[in-house]
Backbone of each chain as ProteinMPNN parsed JSONL, in Angstrom:
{"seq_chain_A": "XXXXXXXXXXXXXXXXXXXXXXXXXXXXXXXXXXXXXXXXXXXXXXXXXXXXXXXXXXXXXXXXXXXXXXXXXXXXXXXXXXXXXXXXXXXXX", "coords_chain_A": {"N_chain_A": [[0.818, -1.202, 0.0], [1.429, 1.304, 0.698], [4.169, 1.448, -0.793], [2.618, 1.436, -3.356], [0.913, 3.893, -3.151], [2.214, 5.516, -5.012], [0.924, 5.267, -7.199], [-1.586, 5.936, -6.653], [-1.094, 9.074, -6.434], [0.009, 9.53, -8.698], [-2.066, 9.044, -10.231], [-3.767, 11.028, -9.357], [-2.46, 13.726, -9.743], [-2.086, 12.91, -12.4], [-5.002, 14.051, -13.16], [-5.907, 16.345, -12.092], [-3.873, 18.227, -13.482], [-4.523, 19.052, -15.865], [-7.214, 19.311, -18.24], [-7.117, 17.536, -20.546], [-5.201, 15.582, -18.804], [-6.99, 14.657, -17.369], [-8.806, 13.481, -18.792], [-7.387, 11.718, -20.222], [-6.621, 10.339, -17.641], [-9.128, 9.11, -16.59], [-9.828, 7.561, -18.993], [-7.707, 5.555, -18.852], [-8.805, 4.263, -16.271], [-10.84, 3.534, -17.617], [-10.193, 2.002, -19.752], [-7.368, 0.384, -19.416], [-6.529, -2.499, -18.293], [-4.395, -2.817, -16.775], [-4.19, -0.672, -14.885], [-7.043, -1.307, -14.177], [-6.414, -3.494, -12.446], [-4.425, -2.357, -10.739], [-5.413, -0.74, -9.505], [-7.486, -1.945, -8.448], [-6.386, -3.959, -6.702], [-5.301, -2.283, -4.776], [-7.557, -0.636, -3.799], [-8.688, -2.988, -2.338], [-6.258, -3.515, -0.729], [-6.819, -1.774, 1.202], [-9.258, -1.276, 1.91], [-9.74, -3.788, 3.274], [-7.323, -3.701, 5.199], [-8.684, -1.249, 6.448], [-10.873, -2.469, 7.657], [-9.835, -4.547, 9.382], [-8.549, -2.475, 11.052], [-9.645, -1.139, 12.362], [-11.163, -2.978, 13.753], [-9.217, -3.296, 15.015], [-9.356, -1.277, 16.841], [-11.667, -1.322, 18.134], [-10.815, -3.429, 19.929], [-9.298, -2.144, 21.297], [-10.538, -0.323, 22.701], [-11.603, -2.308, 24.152], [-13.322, -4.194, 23.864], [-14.211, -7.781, 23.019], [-11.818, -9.12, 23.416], [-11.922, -11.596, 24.346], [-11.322, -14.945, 24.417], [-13.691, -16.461, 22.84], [-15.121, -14.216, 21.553], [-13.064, -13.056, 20.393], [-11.722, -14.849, 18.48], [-14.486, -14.541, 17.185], [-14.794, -12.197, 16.252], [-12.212, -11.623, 14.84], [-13.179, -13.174, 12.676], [-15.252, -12.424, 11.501], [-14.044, -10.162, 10.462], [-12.66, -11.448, 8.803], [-14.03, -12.245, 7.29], [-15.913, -9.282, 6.007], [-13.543, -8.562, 5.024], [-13.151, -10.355, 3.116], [-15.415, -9.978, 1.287], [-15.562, -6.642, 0.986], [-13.184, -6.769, -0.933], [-14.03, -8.526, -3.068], [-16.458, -6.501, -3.954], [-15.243, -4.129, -4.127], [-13.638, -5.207, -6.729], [-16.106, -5.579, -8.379], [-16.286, -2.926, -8.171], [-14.426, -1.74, -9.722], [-14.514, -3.018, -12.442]], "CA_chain_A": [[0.0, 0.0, 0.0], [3.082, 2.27, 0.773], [4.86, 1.568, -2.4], [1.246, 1.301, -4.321], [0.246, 5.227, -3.22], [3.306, 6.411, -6.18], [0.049, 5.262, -8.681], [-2.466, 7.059, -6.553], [-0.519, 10.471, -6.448], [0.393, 9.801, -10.2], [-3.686, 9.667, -10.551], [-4.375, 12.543, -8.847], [-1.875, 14.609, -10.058], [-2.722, 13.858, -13.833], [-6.198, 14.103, -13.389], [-5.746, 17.514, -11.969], [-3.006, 18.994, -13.852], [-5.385, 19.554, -16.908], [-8.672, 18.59, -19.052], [-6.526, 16.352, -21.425], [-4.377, 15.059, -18.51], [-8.197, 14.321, -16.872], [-9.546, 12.334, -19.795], [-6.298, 10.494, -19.797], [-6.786, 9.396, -16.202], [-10.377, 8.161, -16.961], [-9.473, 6.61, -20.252], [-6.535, 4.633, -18.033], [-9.273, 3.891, -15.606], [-11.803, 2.667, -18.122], [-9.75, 0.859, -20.83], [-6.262, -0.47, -19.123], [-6.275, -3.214, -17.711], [-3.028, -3.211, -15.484], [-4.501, 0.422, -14.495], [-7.867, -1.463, -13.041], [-5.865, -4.348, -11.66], [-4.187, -1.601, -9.707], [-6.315, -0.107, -8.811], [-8.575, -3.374, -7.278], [-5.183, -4.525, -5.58], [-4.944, -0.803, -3.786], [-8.728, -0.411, -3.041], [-8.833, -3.736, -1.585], [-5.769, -3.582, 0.4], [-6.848, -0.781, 1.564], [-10.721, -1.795, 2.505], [-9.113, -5.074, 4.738], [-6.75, -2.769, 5.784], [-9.341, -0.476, 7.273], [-11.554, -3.175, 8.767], [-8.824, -5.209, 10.607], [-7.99, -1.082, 12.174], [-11.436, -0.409, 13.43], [-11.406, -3.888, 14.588], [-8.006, -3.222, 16.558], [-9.638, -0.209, 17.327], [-12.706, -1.998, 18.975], [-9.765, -4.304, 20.476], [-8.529, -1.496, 22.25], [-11.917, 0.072, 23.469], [-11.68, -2.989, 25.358], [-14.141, -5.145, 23.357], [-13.626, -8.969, 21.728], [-10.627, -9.206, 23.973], [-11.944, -12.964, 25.531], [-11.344, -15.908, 23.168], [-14.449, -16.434, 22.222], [-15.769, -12.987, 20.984], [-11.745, -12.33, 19.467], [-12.256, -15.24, 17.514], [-15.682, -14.317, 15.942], [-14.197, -10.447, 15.558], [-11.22, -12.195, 13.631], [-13.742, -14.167, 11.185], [-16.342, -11.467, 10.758], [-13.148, -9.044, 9.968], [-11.885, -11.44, 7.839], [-15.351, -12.388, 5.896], [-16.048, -8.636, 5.725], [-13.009, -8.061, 3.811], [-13.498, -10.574, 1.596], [-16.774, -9.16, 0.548], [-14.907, -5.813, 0.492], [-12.234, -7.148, -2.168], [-15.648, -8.772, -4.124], [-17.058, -4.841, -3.965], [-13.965, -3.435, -4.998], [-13.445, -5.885, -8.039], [-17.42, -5.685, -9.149], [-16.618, -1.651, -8.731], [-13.308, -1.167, -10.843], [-14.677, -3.675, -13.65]], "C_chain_A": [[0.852, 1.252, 0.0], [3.653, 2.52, -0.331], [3.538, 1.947, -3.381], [0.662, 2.979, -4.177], [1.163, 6.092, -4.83], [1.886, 6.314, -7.109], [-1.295, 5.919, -8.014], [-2.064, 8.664, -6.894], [-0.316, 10.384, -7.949], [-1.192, 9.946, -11.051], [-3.904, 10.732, -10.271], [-3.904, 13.478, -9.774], [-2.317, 14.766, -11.502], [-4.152, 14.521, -13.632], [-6.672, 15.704, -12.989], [-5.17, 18.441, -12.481], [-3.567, 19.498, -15.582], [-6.559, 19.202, -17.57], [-7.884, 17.086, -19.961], [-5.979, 15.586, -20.307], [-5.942, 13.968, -17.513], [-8.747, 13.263, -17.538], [-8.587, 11.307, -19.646], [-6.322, 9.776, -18.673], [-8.384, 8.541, -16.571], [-10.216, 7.412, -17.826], [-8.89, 5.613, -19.456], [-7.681, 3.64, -16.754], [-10.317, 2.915, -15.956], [-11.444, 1.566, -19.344], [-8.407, 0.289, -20.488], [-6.549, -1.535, -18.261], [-5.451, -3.822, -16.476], [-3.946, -2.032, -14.194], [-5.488, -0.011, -13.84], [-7.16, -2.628, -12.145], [-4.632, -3.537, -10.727], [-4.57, -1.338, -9.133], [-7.396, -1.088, -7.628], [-7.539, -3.823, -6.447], [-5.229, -3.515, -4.424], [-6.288, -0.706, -3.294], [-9.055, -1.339, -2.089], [-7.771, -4.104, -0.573], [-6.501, -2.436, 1.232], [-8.229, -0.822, 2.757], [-9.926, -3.177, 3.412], [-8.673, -4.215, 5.523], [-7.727, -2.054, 7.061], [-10.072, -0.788, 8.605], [-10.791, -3.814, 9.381], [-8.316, -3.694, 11.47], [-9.236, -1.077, 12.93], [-11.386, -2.021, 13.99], [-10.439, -4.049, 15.506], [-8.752, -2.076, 17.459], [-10.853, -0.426, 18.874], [-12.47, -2.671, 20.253], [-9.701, -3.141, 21.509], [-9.315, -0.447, 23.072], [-11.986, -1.096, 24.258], [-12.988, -4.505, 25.127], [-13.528, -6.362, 22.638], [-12.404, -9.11, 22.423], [-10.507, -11.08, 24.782], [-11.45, -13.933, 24.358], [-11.927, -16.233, 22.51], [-14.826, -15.652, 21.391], [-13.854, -12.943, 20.03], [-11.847, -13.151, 18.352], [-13.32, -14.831, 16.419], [-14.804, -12.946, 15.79], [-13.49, -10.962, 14.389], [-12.272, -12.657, 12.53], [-14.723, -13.238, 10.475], [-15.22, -10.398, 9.82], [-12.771, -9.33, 8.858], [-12.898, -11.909, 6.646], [-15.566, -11.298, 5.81], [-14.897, -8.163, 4.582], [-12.711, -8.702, 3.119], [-14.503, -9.78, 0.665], [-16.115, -7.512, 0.013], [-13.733, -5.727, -0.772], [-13.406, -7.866, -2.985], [-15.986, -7.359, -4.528], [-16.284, -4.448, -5.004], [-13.893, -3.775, -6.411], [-14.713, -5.248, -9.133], [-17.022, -3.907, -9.194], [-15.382, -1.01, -9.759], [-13.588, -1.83, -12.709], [-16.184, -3.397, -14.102]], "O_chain_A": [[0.752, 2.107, -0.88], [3.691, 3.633, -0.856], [3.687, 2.883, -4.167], [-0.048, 3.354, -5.111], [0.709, 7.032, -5.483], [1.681, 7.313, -7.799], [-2.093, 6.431, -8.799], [-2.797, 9.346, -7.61], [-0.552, 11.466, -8.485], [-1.464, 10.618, -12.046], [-4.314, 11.502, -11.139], [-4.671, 14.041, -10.554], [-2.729, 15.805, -12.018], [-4.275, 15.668, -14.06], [-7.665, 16.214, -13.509], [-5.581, 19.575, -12.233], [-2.907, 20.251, -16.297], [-6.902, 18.224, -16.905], [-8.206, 15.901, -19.873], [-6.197, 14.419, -20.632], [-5.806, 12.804, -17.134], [-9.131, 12.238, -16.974], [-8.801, 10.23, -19.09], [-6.045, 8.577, -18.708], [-8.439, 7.327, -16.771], [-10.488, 6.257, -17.5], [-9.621, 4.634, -19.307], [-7.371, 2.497, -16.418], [-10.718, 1.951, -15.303], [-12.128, 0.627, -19.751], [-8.084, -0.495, -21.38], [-6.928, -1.093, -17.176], [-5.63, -4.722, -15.657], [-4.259, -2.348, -13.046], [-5.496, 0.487, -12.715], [-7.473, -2.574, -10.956], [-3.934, -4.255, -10.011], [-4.288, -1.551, -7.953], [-7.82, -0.903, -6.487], [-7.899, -4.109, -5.305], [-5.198, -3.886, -3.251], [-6.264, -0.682, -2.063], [-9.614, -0.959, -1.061], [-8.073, -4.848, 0.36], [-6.534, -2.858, 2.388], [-8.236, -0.532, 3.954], [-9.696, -2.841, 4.574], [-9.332, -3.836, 6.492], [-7.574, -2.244, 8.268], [-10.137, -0.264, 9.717], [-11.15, -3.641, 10.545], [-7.708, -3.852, 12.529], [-9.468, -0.993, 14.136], [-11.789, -1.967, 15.152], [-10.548, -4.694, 16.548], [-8.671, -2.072, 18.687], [-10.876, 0.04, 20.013], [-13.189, -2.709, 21.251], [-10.14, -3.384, 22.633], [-8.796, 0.192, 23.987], [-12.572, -0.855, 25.314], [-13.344, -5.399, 25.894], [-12.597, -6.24, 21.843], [-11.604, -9.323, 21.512], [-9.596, -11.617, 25.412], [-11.207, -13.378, 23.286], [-11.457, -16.504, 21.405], [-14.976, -16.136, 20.27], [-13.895, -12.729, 18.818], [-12.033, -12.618, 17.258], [-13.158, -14.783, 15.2], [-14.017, -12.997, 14.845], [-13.893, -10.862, 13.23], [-11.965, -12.364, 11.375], [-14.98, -13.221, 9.271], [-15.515, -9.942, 8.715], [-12.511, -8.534, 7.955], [-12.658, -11.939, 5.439], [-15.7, -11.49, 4.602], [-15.171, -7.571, 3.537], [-11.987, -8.263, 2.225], [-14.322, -9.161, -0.384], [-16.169, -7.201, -1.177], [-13.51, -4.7, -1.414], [-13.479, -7.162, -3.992], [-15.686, -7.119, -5.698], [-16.449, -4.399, -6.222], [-14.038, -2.91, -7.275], [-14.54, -4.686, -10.214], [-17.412, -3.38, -10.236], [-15.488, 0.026, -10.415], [-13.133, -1.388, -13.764], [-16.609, -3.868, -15.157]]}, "seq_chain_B": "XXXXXXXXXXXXXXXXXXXXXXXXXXXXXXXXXXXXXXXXXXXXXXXXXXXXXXXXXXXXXXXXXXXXXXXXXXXXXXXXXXXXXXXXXXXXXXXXXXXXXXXXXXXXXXXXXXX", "coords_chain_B": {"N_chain_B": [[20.921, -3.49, 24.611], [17.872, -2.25, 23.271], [17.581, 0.415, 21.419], [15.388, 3.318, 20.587], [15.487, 5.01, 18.708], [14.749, 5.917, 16.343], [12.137, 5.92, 15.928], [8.75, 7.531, 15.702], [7.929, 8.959, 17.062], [9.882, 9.098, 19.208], [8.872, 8.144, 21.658], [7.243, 4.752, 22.825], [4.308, 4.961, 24.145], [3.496, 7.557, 22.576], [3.699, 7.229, 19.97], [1.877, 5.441, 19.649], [-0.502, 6.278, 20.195], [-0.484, 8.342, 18.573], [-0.432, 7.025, 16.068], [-3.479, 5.947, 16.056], [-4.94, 8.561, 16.289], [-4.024, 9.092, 13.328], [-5.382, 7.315, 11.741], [-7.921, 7.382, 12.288], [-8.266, 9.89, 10.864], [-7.628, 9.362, 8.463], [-9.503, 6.795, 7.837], [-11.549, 8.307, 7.82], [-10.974, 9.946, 5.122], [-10.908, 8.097, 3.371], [-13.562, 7.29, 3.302], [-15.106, 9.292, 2.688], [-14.032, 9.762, -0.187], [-14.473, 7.578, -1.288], [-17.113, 7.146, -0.819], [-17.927, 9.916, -2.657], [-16.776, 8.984, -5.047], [-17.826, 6.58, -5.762], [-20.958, 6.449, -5.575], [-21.622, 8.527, -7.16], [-22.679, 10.265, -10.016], [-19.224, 9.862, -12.544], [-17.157, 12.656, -12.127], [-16.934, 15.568, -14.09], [-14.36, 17.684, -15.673], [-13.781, 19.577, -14.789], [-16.084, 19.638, -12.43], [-14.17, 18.119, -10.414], [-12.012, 19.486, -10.672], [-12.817, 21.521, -9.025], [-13.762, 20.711, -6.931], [-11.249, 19.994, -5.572], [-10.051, 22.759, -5.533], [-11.175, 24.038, -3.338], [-10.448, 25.782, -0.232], [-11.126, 24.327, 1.909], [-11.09, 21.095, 1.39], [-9.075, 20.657, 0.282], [-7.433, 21.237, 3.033], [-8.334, 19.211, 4.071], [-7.301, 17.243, 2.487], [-4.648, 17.514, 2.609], [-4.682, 17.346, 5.2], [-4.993, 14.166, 5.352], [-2.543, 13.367, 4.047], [-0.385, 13.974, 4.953], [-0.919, 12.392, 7.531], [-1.035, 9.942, 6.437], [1.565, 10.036, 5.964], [2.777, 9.588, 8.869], [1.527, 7.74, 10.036], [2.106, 5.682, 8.498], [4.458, 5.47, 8.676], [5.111, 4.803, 11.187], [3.891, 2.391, 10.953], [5.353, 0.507, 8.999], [8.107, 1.286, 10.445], [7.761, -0.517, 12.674], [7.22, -2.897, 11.818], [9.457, -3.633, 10.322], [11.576, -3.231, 12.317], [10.656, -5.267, 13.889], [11.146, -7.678, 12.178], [13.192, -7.268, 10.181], [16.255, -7.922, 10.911], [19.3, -7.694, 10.295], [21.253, -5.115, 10.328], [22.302, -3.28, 8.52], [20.84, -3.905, 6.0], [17.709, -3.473, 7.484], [18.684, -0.524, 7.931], [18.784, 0.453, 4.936], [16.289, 0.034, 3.974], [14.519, 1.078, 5.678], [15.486, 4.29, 5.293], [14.912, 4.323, 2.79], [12.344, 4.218, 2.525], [11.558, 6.741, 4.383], [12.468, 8.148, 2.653], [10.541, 8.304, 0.315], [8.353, 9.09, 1.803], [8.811, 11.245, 2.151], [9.159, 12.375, 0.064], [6.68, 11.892, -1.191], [4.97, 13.875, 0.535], [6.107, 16.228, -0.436], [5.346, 15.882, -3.043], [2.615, 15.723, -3.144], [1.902, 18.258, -2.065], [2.517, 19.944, -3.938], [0.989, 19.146, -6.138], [-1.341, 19.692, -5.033], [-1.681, 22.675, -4.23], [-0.544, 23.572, -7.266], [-3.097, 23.451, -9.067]], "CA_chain_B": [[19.361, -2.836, 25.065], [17.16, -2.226, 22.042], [17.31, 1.493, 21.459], [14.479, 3.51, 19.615], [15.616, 6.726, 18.156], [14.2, 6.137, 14.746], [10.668, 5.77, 15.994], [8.436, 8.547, 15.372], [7.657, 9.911, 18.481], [10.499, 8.347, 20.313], [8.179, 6.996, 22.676], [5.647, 4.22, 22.018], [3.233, 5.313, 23.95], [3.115, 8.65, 21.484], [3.398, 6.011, 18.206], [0.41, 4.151, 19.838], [-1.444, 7.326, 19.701], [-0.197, 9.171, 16.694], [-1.028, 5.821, 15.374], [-4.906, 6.057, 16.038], [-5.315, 9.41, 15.637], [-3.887, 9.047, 12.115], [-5.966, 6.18, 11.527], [-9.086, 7.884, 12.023], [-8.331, 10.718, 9.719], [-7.731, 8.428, 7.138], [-10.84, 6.376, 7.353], [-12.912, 9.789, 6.98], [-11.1, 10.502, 4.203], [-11.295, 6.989, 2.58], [-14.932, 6.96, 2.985], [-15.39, 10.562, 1.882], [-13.435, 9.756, -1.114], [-14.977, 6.308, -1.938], [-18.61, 7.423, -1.295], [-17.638, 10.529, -3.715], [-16.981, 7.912, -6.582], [-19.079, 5.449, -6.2], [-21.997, 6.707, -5.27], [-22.027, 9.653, -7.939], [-21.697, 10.088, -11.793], [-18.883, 10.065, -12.782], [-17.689, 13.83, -12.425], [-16.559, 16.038, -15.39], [-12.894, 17.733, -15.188], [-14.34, 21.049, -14.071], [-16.083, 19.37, -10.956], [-12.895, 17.319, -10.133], [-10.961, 20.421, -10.013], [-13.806, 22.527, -8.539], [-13.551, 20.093, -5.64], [-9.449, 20.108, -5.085], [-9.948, 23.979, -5.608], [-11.767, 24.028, -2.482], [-9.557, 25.377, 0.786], [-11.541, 22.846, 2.726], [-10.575, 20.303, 0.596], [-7.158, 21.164, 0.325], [-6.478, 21.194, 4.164], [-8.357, 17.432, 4.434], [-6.058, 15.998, 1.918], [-3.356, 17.88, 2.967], [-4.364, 16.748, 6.258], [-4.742, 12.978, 5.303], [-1.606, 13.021, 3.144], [0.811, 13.718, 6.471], [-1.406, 11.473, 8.246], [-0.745, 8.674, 5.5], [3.184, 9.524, 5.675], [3.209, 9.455, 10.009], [0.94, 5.829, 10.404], [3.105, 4.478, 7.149], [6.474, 5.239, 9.27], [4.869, 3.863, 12.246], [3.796, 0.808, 10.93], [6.598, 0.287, 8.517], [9.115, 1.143, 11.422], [7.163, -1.538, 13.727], [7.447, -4.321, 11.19], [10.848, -3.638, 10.176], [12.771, -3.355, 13.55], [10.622, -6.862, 14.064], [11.289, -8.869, 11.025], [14.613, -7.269, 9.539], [17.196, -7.688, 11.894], [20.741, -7.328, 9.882], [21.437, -3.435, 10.33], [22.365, -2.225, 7.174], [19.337, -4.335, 5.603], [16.783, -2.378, 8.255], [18.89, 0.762, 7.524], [18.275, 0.968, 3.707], [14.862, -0.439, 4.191], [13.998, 2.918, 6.469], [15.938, 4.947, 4.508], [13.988, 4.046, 1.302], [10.605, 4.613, 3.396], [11.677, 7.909, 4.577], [13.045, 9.04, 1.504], [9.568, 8.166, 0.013], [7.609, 9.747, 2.781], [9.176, 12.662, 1.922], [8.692, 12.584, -1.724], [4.695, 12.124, -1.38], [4.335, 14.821, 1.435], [6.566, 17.392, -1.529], [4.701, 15.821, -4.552], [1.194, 16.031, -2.726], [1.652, 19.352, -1.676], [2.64, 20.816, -5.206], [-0.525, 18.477, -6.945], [-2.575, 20.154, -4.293], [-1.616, 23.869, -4.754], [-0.666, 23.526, -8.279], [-4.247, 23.51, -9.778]], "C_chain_B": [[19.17, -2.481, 23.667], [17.215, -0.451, 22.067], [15.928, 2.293, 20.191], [14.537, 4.644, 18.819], [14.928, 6.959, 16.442], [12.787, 5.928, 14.783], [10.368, 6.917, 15.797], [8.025, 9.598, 15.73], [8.417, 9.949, 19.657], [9.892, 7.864, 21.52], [7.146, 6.136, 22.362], [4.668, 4.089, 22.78], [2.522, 6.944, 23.141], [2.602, 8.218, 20.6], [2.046, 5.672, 18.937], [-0.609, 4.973, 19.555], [-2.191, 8.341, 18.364], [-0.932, 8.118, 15.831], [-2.905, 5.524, 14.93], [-5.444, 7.042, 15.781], [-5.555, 9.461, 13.831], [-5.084, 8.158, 11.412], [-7.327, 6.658, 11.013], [-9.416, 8.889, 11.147], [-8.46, 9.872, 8.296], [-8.53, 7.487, 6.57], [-12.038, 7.117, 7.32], [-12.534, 9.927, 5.858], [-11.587, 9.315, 3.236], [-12.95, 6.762, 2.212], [-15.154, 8.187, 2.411], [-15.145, 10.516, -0.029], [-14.426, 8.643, -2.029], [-16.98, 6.56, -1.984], [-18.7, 8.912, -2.36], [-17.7, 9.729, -5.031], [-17.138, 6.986, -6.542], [-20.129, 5.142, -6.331], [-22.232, 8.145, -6.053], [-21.763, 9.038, -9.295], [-20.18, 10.574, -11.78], [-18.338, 11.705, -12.901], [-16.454, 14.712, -13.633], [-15.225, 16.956, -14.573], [-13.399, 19.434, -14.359], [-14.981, 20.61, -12.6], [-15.209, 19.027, -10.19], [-12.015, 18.257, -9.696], [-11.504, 21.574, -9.251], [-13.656, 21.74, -6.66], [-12.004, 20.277, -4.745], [-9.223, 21.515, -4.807], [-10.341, 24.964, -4.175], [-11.018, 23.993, -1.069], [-9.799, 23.895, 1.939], [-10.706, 21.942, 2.878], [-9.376, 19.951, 0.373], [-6.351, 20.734, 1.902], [-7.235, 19.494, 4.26], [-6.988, 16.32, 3.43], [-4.869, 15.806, 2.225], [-3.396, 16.589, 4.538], [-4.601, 14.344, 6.165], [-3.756, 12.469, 4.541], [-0.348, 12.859, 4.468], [0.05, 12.74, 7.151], [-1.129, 9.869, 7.818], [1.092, 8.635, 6.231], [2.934, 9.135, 7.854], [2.228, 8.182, 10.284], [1.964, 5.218, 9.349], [4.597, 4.497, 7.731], [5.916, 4.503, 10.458], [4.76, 2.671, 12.161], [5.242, 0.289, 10.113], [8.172, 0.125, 9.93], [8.922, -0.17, 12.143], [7.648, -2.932, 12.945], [9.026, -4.617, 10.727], [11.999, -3.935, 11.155], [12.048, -5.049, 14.239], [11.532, -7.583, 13.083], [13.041, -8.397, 10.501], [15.788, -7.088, 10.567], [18.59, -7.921, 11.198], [20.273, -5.504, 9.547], [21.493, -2.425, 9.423], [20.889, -2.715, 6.286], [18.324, -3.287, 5.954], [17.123, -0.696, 7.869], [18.064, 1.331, 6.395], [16.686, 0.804, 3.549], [13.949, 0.999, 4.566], [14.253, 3.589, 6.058], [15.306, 4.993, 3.379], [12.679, 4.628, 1.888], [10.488, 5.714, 3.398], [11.564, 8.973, 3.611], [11.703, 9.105, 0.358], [8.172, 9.009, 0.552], [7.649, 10.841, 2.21], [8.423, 13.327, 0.822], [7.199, 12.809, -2.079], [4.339, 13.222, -0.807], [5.004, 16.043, 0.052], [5.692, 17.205, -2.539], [3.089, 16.287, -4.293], [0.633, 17.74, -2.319], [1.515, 20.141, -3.252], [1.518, 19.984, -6.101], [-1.344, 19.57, -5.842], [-2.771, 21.61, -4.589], [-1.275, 23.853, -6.123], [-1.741, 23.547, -9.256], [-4.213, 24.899, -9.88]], "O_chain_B": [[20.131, -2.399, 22.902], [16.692, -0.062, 23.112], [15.671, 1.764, 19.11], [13.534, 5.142, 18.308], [14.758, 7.944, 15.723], [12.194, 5.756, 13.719], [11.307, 7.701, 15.656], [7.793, 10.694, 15.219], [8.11, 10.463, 20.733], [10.525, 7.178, 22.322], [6.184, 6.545, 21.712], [3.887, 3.194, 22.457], [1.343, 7.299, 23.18], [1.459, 8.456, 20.213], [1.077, 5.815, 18.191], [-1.537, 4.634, 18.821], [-3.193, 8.73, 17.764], [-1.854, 8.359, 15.051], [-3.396, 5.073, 13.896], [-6.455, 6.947, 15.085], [-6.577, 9.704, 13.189], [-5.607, 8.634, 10.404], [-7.813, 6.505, 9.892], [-10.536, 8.967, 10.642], [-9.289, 9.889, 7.387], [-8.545, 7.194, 5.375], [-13.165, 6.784, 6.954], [-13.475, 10.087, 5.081], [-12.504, 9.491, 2.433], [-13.438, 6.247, 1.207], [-15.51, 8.012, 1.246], [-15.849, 11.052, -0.884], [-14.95, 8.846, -3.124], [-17.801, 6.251, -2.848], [-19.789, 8.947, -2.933], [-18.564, 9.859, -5.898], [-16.578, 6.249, -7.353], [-20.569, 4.13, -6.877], [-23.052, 8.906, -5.539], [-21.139, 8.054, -9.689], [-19.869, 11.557, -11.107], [-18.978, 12.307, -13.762], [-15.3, 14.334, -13.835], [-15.044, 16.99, -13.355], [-13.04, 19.988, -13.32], [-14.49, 21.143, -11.604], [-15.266, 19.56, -9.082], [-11.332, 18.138, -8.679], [-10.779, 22.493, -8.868], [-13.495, 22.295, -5.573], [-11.823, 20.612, -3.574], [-8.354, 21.776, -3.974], [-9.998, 26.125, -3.948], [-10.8, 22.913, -0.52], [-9.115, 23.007, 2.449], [-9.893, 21.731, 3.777], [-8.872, 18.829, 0.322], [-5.256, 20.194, 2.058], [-6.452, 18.593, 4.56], [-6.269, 15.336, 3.602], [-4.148, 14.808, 2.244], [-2.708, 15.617, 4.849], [-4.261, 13.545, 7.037], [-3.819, 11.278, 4.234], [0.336, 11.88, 4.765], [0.896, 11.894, 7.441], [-1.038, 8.892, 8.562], [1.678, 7.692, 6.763], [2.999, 7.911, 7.959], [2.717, 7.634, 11.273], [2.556, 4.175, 9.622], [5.572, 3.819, 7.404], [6.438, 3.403, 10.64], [5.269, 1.851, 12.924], [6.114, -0.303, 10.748], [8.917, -0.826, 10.165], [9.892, -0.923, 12.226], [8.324, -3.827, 13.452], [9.601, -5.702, 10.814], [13.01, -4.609, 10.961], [12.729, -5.833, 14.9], [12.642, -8.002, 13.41], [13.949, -9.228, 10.5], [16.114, -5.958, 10.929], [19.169, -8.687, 11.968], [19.407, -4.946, 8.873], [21.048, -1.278, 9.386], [20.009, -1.903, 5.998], [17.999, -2.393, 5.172], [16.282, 0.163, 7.604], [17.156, 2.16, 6.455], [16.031, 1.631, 2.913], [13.096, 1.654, 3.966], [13.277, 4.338, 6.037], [15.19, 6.153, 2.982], [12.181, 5.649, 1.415], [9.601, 6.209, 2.702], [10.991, 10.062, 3.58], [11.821, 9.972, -0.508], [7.236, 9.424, -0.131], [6.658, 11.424, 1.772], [7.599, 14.228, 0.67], [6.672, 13.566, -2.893], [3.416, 13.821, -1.359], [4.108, 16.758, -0.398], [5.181, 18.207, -3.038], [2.46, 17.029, -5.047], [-0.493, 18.237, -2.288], [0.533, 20.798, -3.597], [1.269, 20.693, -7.076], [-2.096, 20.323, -6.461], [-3.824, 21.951, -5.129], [-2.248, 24.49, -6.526], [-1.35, 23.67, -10.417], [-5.107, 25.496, -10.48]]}, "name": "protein", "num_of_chains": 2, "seq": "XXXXXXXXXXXXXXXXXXXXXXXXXXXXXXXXXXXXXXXXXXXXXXXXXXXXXXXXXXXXXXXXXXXXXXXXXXXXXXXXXXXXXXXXXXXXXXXXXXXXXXXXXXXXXXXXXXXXXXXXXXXXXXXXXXXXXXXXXXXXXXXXXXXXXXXXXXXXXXXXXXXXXXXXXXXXXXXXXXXXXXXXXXXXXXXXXXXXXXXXXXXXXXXX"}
């Protein structure tokens, strides 16, 4: 995700730096291929990512801390971000 | 003794904090961002830059762009001083990170004012 932001900032930046450099980012978004398989790699680390934080986060509010409940947290966290990498895919394609 | 001078707050109960704070900025902006384009049309290059144009706008990204680089040294640092233990290895490792950090917080700033 670290290394993977160089192709967000290289989105942004064209997509801002003019009308042509704008279309070019959408074009890249709607007809490359590597460009959506970037993009679904980075949205979906990103979505796990988030939900395993809010679920440390929950962790450290003091909740899901027994064995039982940490378990289910772990499985819901980690079936939510499957479904979140499903999302992602069905929304870059 | 393990020393920590390359942490990011030199203490970890600061990192533990900095750490969550950051955290939470960054899943406002993620959802801000992601319910922006996914949940709209598509928007034309004039909204796109009508939005970035926007001081608001400007200080959230700004402010979730340092927030990206100070959780990405935290965690990066954390996993690194675990897992890489030959010195010069860990060095260049952090050194590369840093030198990256850097580069996004300069490049993000001049994409941001640059419009």
């Amino acid at each position: 995700m670290f290394f993977g932001a160089i192709f967000m900032l290289y989105a942004l930046g064209l997509s801002l730096e003019s009308e042509a450099g704008f279309n070019e980012a959408v074009a890249m978004f709607e007809g490359s291929f590597f460009a959506k398989l970037i993009a679904w790699g980075l949205i979906s680390a990103l979505g796990y990512h988030c939900l395993a934080g809010i679920k440390h986060l929950v962790m450290d509010a003091g909740y899901c801390e027994e064995l039982e409940t940490g378990r289910l947290a772990a499985k819901v966290t980690l079936i939510a971000g499957a479904v979140a990498v499903l999302l992602a895919g069905v929304w870059v394609w | 003794m393990v020393t920590s001078i390359t942490s990011f707050g030199r203490s970890g109960l600061y990192d533990w904090m900095i750490q969550r704070v950051t955290a939470l900025v960054l899943v406002a902006y993620t959802v801000f961002m992601v319910c922006y384009l996914a949940f709209g049309d598509v928007p034309t290059y004039e909204q796109w830059k009508g939005l970035f144009e926007g001081t608001a706008m400007r200080i959230f990204t700004l402010l979730a762009l340092l927030s990206m680089a100070a959780h990405a040294w935290i965690g990066l640092w954390s996993v690194s001083t675990d897992y890489i233990k030959p010195t010069g290895a860990r060095f260049v490792f952090q050194s590369v990170c840093g030198l990256l950090t850097f580069i996004y917080v300069v490049w993000g700033i001049q994409i941001l004012w640059g419009i």
